[in-house]
N, C-alpha and C positions, 0 to 999 in steps of 0.2 A: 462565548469567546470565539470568535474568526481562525481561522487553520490559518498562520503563514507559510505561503509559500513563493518558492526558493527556487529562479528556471533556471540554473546553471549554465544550461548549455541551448537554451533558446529551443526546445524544443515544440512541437507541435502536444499541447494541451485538450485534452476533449473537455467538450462542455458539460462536467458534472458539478452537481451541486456539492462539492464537497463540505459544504458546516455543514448541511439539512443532514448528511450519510455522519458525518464524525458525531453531529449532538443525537443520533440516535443510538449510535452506538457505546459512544466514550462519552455523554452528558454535557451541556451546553458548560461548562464551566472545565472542559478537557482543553489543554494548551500544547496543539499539536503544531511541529511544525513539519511541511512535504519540503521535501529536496529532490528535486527532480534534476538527475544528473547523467554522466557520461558511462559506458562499460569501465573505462578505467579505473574511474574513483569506486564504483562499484564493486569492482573484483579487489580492488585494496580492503575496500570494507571486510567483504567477504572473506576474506584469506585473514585478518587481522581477528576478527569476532566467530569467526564460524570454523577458520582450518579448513576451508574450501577456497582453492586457487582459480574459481573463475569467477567472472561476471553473475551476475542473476539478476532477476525482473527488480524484488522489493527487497527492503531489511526493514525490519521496525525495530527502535528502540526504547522501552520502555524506562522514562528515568525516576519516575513514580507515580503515585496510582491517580495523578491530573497531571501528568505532561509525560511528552514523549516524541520521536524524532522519526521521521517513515523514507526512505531514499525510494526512488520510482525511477528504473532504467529504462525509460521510452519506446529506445532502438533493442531491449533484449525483451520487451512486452508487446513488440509489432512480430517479433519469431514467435515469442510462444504462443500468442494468441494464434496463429495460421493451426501451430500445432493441435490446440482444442478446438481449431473450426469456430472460432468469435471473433469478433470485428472487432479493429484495435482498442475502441471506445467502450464497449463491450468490456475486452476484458481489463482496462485499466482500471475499470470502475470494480470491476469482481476482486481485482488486485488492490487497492483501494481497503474495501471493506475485509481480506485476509488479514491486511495491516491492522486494519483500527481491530480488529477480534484476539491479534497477535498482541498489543496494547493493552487491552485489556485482563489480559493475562492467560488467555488459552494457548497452547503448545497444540499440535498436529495430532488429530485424536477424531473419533466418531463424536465427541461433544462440541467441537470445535464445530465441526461439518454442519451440525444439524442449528447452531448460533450462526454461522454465515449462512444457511439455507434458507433464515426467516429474513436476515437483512436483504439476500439478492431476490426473495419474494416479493418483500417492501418497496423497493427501488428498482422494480424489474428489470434484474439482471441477468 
């Protein structure tokens, strides 16, 4: 199944394969969709599901164990990328695959880390 994606605000896209990265992570029959949106709606996300009142790069949302909902803040993943020293395209894809590992149901942890270690080895990222 194809990822839909959602440019809200006409953003600048990098060229990743995102089905080849989602069907190996969340299995070809995962019905994901990216929204790729503004700091605003972001930080409303943010502040509404997390009790965090700013912006941030990603949020996934998982709505069951084949589908789920990933938002990608462009203009807050062109800062943080400077911050780890990777190219916008670099770390959107990094951000990307935090998403689909967040989907799949791992939380922030040393197992999470070492499941996105083998994805960004896969898709050298």
């Amino acid at each position: 199944m194809k990822i839909t994606l959602i440019n809200t605000n006409k953003a600048k896209i990098p060229a990743i394969d995102f089905d080849v990265m989602k069907d190996a992570i969340l299995g070809a029959d995962y019905k994901l969709t990216v929204i790729i949106t503004t700091p605003a709606t972001i930080k409303k996300y943010n502040a509404t599901y997390r009790n965090l009142n700013e912006a941030t790069d990603i949020l996934s949302f998982p709505y069951s164990k084949s589908e789920g909902e990933m938002y990608i803040c462009p203009s807050k993943t062109k800062e943080e990328a400077v911050k780890f020293e990777r190219t916008y395209e670099n770390f959107f894809a990094y951000l990307f695959i935090h998403g689909c590992t967040h989907l799949k149901g791992y939380d922030h942890s040393g197992t999470m880390d070492k499941v996105e270690a083998k994805f960004r080895k896969k898709f050298k990222i």
